[in-house]
C-alpha positions in Angstrom: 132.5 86.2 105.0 134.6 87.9 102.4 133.8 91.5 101.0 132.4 90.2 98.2 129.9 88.4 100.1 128.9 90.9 102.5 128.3 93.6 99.3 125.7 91.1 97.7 123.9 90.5 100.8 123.5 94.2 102.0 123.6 96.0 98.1 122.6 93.1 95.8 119.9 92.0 97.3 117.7 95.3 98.5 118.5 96.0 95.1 116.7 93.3 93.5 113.6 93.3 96.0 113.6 97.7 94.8 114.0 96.1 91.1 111.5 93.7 91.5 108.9 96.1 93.2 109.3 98.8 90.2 109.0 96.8 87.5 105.6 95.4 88.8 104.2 98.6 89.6 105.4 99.1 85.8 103.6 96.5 84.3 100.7 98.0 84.1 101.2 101.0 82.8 103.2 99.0 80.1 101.4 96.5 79.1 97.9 98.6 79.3 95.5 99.9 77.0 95.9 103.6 75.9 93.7 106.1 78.1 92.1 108.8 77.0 93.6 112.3 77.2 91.9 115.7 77.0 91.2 116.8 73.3 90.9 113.1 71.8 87.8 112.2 70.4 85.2 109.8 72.8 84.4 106.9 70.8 81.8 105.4 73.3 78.1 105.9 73.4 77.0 108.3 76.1 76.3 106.7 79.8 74.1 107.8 82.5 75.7 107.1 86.2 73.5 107.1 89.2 74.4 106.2 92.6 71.4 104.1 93.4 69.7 102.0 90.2 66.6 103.0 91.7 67.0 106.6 91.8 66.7 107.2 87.8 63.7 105.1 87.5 61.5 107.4 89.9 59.4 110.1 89.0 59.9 113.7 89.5 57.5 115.0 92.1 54.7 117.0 91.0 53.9 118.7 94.4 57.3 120.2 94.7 60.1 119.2 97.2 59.6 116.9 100.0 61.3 118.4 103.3 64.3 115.7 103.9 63.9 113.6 107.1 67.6 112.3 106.8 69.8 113.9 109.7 73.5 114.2 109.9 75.8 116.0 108.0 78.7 118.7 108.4 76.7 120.3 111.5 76.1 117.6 113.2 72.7 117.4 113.3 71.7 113.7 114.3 
């Protein structure tokens, strides 16, 4: 193998797989749609976001809090 040889396989090629590996972490922000930035105005309607679908369709409770019987947390209460 000549020097010529041995630079393309150990230059020219990781060189390519890097080349290859930007450009498609590139594409997208190329070939994207613009975002929205801090100060432009919000052209969409408003949009209420709820972890559980079922959670905005339930009442408010008349009586007050209900104690919670759901254990666990940053004490460690299980």
């Amino acid at each position: 193998m000549n020097i010529v040889e041995t630079i393309l396989v150990f230059v020219g090629i990781p060189l390519a797989i890097y080349g290859v590996c930007a450009l498609a972490t590139l594409r997208s922000k190329l070939a994207g749609s613009p975002r929205y930035r801090p100060g432009q105005p919000w052209e969409y309607p408003p949009m209420w976001w709820s972890a559980h679908p079922d959670g905005v369709a339930q009442p408010a409770a008349a009586e007050g809090p209900s104690p919670s019987k759901d254990r666990g947390g940053a004490r460690g209460n299980w």
